[in-house]
C-alpha positions, 0 to 999 in steps of 0.5 A: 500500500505504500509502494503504490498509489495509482494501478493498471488493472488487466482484465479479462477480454484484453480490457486494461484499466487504470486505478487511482488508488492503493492495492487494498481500496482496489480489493475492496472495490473487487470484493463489493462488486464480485458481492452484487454480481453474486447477488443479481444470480441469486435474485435472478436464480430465483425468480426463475425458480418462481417462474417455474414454480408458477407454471407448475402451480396452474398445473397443479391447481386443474388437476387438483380441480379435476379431482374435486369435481370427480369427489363431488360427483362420487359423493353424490353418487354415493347412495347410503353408503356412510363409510364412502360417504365419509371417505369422500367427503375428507378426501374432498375437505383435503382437496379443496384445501390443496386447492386453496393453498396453491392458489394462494401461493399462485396469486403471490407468484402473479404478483411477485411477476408484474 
């Protein structure tokens, strides 16, 4: 640091650039920008992973509404048969909650993306 107090920086791509400063505020500056650049990954990283987490999710949420209606159907199909009736009407509470879950979490995606 009291050797020097102007620096040639060779970067990649055969880019030279001067740097008025000493070694130590030069390693700072590298430090702190290698710190956003990882940031800017990550925060890109994530959004692809919304992304694709949103497109599963409007997948998701019409099969689970397929599946609603076909316990909905079999429910009223039933007949006098408590034990189905019970078994259909808890598999439908569960699938209407999946439901409602999903799209919640859907909803955050859609407006996380505008």
């Amino acid at each position: 640091d009291n050797v020097v107090d102007h620096l040639i920086v060779l970067e990649g791509d055969g880019l030279v650039r001067g740097f008025d400063s000493t070694y130590s505020e030069y390693l700072e500056l590298m430090e702190e920008k290698l710190k956003e650049e990882a940031e800017k990954r990550a925060a890109l990283d994530r959004k692809r992973q919304e992304q694709k987490e949103y497109e599963g999710l409007e997948a998701e949420i019409e099969v689970l509404s397929t599946n609603k209606m076909e316990l909905e159907a079999k429910i009223q199909a039933v007949g006098g048969d408590f034990e189905q009736l019970m078994k259909y009407t808890e598999e439908l509470d569960a699938t209407i909650e999946a439901i409602d879950i999903k799209s919640e979490r859907w909803l955050e995606l859609a407006e996380l993306a505008e």
